[in-house]
C-alpha positions as CSV (number, residue, x, y, z in Angstrom):
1,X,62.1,106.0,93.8
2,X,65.1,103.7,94.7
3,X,68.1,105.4,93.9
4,X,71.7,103.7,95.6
5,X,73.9,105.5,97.6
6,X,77.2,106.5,95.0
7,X,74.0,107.5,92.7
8,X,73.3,110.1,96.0
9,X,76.4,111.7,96.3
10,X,77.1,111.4,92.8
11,X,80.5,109.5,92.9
12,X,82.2,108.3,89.6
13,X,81.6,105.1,87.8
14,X,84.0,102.5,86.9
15,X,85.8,102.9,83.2
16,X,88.2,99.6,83.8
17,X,90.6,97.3,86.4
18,X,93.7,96.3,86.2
19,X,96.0,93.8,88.2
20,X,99.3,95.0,88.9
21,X,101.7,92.9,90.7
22,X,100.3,93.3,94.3
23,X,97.2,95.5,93.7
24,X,94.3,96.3,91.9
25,X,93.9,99.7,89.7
26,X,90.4,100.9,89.2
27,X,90.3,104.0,86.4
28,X,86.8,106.3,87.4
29,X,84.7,108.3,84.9
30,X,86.4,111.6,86.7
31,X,89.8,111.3,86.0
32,X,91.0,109.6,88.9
33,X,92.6,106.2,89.4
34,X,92.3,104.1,92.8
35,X,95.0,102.0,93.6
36,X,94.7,99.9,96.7
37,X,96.7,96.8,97.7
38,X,95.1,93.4,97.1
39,X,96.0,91.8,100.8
40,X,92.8,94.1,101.7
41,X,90.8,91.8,100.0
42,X,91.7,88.1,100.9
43,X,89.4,86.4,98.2
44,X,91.4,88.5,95.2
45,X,94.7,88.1,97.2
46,X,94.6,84.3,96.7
47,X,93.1,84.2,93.8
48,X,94.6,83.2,90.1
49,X,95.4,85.4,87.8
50,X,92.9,83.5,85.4
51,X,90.2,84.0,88.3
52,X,91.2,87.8,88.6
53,X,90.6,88.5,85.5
54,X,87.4,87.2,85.0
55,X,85.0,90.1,86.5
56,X,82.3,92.0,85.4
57,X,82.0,95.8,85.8
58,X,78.2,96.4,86.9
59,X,75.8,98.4,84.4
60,X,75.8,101.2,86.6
61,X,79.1,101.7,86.5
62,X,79.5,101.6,90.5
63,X,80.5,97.6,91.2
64,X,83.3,95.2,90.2
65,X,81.9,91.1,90.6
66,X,83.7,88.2,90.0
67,X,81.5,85.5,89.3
68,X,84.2,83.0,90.4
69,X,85.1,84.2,93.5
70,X,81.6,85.4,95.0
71,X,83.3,89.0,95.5
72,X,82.2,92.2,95.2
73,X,83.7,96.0,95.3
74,X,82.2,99.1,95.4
75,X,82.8,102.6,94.2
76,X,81.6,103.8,97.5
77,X,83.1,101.2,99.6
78,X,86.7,103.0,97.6
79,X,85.8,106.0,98.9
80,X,84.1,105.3,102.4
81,X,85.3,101.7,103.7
82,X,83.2,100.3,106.4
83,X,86.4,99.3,108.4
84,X,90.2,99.7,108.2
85,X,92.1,97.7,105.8
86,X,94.2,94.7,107.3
């Protein structure tokens, strides 16, 4: 059986985002809120606002996409980055 990784260790799915003036706000199923600046991603740094907000939360609870951007954040990659933020 194929199971991902944040379905592993049992991290917490994505409830909703949110732009705020510099960042991005991602509420989880277990309380907790990640806020992290947007300069880490480039694509959402320079995006519009119209752009930003159009993004799909994944049916598993554990991705953000945005079609029009041809980006994608993880849960897991929130909680274990695979390299340190510009």
């Amino acid at each position: 059986m194929n199971t991902s990784s944040a379905e592993q260790i049992k991290l917490p799915s994505i409830l909703d985002v949110k732009f705020l003036e510099d960042s991005i706000s991602v509420g989880l199923s277990d309380g907790r809120t990640i806020i992290v600046p947007l300069a880490w991603y480039p694509k959402l740094a320079t995006a519009q606002k119209k752009q930003l907000g159009r993004f799909e939360i994944s049916p598993s609870g554990y991705g953000i996409h945005w079609p029009d951007l041809d980006e994608d954040l993880s849960v897991y990659g929130f909680f274990y980055p695979q390299q340190t933020p510009p």
